[in-house]
C-alpha positions in Angstrom: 132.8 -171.3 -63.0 130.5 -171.1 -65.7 130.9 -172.6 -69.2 130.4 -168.9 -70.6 132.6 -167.6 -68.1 135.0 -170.1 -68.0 135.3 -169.3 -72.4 135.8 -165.5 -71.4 138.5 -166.1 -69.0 140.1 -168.4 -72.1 140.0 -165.9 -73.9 142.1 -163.1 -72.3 144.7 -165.5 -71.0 146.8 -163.0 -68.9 150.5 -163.8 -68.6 150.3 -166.3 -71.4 153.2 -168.8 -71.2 155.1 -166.9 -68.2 155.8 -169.4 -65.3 154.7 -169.2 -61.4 158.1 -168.1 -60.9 158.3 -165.7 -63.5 154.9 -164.3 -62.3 156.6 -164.0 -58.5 159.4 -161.9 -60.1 157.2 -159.7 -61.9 155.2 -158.8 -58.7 158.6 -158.0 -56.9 159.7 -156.4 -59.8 156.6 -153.9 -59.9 156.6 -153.3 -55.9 160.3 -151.9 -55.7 159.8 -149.9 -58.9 157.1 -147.9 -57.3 159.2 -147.8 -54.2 161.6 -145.9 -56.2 159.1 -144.0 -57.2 157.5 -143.0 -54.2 161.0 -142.3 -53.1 162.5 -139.9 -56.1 159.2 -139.2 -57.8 160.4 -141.0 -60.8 162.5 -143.5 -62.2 159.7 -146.7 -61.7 159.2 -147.2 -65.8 163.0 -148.1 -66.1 162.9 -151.1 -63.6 159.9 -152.9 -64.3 161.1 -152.4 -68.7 164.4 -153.5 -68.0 164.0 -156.7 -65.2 160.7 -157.4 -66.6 162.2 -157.8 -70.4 164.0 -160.9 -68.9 160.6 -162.5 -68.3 158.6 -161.3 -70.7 159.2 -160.0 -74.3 160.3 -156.2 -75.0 157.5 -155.4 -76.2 155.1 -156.8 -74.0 157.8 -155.9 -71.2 157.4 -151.6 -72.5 153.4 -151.9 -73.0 152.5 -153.5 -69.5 154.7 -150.6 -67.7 153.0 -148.3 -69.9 149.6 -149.8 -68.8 150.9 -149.9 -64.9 152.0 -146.8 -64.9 148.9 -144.9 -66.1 147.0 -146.3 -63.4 149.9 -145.3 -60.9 149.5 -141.9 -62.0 146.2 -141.7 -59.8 148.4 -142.0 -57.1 150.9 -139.2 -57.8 148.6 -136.8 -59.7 147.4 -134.7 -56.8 150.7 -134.3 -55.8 151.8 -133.0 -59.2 149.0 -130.5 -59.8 149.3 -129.0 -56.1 152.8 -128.5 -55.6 154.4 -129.3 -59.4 156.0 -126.1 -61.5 153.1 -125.9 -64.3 155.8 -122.8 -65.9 158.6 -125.4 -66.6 155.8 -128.1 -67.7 154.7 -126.1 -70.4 158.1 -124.8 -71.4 158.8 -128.2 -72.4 155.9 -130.2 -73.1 155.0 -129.5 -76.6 158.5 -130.2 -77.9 158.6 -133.1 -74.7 155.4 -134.7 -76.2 156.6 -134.3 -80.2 159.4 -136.8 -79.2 157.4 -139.3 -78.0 155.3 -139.4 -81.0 158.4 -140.0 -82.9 159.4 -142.5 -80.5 156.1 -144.8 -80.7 156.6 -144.8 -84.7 160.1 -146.4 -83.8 158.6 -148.7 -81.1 156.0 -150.1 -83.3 159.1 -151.0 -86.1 161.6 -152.2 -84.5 161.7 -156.3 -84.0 161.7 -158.0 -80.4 165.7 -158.3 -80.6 166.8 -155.0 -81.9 164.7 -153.5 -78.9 166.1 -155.9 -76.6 169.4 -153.9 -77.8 168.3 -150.4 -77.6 166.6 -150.9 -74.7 169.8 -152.7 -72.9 172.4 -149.8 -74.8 170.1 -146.8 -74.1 169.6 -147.7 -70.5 173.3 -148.5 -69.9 174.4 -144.9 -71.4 171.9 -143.1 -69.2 172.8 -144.4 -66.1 176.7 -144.5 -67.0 176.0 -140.9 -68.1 173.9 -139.8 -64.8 177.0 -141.9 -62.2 179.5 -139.9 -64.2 177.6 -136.6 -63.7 177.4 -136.0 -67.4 174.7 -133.6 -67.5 176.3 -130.9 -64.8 179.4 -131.4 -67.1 177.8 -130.1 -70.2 175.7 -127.7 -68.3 178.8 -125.9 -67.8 180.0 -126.0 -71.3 176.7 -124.9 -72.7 173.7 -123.0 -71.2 171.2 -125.9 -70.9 168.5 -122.7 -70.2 168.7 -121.8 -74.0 165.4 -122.0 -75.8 166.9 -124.4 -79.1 169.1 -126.6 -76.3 166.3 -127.1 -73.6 163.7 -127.8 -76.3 166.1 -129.9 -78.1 166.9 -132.0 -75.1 163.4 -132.0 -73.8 162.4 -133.7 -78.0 165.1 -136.3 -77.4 164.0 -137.2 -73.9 160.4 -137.6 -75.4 161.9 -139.6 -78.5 163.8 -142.0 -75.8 160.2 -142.4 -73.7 158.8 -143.1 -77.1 160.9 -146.0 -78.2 161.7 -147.7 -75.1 159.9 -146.4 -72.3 162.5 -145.9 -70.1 164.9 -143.6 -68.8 163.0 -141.2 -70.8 162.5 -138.2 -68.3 166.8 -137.8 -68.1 167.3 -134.8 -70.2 163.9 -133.4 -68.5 165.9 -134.1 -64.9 169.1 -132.6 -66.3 166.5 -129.2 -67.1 164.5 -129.6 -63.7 167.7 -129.8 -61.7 168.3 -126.0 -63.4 165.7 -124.7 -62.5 166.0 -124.7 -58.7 163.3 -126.1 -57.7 163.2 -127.6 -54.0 162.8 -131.6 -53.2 159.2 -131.1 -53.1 158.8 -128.8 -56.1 161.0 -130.9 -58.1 159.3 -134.2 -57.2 155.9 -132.9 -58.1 157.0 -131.4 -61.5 158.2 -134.8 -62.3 155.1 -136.2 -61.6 153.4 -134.0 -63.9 155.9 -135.2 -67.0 155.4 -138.5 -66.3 151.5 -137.9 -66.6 151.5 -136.0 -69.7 153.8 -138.4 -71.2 151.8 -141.4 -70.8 148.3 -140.2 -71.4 149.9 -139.3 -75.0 151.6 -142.3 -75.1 148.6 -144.0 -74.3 146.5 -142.5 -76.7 149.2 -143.0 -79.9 149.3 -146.8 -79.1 145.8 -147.4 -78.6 145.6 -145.8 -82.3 148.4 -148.3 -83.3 146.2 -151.0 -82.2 148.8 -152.1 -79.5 146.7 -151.2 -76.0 144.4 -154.8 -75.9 142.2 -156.1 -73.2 144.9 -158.9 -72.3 146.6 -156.0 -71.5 144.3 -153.9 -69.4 143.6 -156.9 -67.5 147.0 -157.6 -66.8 148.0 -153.9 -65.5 145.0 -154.5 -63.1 146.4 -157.9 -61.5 149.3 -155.5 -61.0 148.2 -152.2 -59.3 147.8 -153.4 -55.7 151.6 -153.8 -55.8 152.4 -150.5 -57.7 149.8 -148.8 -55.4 151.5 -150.5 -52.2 155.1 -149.9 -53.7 154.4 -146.2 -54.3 153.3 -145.8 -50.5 155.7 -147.8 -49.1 158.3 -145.5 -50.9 156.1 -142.1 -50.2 156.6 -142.4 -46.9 160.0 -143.0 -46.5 160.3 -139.8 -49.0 162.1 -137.9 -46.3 163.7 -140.6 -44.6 165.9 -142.3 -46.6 169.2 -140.4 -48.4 167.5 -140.0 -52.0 171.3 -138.9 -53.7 172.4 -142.2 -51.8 169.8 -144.9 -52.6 168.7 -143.5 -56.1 172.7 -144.1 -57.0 172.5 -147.6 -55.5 169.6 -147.7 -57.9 171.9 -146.7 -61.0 174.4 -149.1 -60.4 171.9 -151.5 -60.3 169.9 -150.5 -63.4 173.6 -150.4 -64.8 174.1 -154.3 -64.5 171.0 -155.1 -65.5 171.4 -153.4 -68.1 174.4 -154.3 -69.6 173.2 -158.1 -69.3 170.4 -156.8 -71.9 172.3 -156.0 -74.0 174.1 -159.7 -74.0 171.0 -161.3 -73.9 170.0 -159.0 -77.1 173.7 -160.2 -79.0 173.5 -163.9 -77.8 
């Protein structure tokens, strides 16, 4: 390697400090997210946030899924724009995508511990929420259809995405599930959230100064294993039980979850 080259590589030192180890569990950590993913059509930012925030710092932790992500969306896009519902997409975007900007403002504030917290204490409410079948619950005490309730969920899902990245596209399920879509539909509608989420996302932290090359580098060292994850779990799409493994998955995100949180007390 050349001296020049050799001073370049210095300077963007990717996974700075993080160990062999650590490196090993962020690869797995990225592959079965995207299997999710390819399995439900969403769900993969929630994973890699929370398990990778144990190896990695919050922040770091919510920008490299952000970073991963984007380029996953390659993957998913045609999918979205072929067979997605572009009349419940633009029902909620605008007030979908005004969340999220409010969201990044509390991102970039908040310190490495209290997002530690919020992220551990808002992903251990959704998934409690989603295993007790909270949403269907309140769907039948008020009409989750109405213009100022949809809109209202669809801001706070946007503000959740914002802040912590993850679980951000519950309320917008909650919606989709209303408006009987079939597996297909549904899956593809997601995908087209998800996209419009993070190129806005995207494009407010790159204005904030938080997007580097570090980072771009380090999103790229990971995409064979979201690209492989995201087949691997595209395939089995119609093989495996979604209701059963994506609850598997909750319980899962659950625990890890709620051993955030402890970590963001200790």
């Amino acid at each position: 390697m050349s001296a020049d080259l050799a001073g370049l590589v210095a300077g963007f030192p990717a996974f700075d400090g993080v160990a062999p180890l650590g490196l090993a569990g962020l690869a797995a950590i990225y592959f079965l997210s995207y299997f999710i993913k390819g399995v439900v059509g969403f769900g993969a930012l929630t994973p890699a946030i929370l398990f990778g925030s144990f190896l990695i710092p919050p922040h770091h932790a919510v920008l490299l899924a952000l970073m991963a992500n984007a380029t996953s969306q390659l993957q998913f896009i045609p999918e979205g724009v072929r067979f997605g519902d572009w009349r419940v997409v633009l029902r909620y975007v605008p007030a979908y995508l005004g969340g999220v900007a409010v969201g990044v403002v509390l991102f970039a504030n908040l310190d490495a511990r209290w997002l530690t917290l919020v992220l551990g204490l808002s992903v251990a409410a959704l998934m409690a929420a989603e295993l007790l079948r909270l949403p269907e619950r309140a769907g039948r005490l008020v009409d989750l259809r109405s213009p100022l309730i949809g809109n209202g969920l669809a801001g706070a899902s946007g503000a959740l995405t914002g802040v912590t990245g993850a679980g951000g596209l519950f309320f917008m399920v909650a919606l989709l599930k209303l408006a009987g879509l079939t597996p297909r539909t549904f899956r593809a509608t997601t995908f087209l959230l998800s996209a419009f989420s993070i190129l806005w996302r995207t494009a407010l932290l790159a204005i904030g100064g938080f997007i580097t090359v570090t980072l771009v580098i380090e999103s790229i060292m990971l995409l064979p294993l979201v690209l492989l994850g995201g087949a691997a779990g595209s395939r089995l799409f119609h093989r495996l039980p979604a209701n059963v493994f994506f609850t598997a998955v909750q319980v899962l995100l659950l625990a890890g979850a709620l051993g955030l949180v402890w970590q963001g007390l200790a």
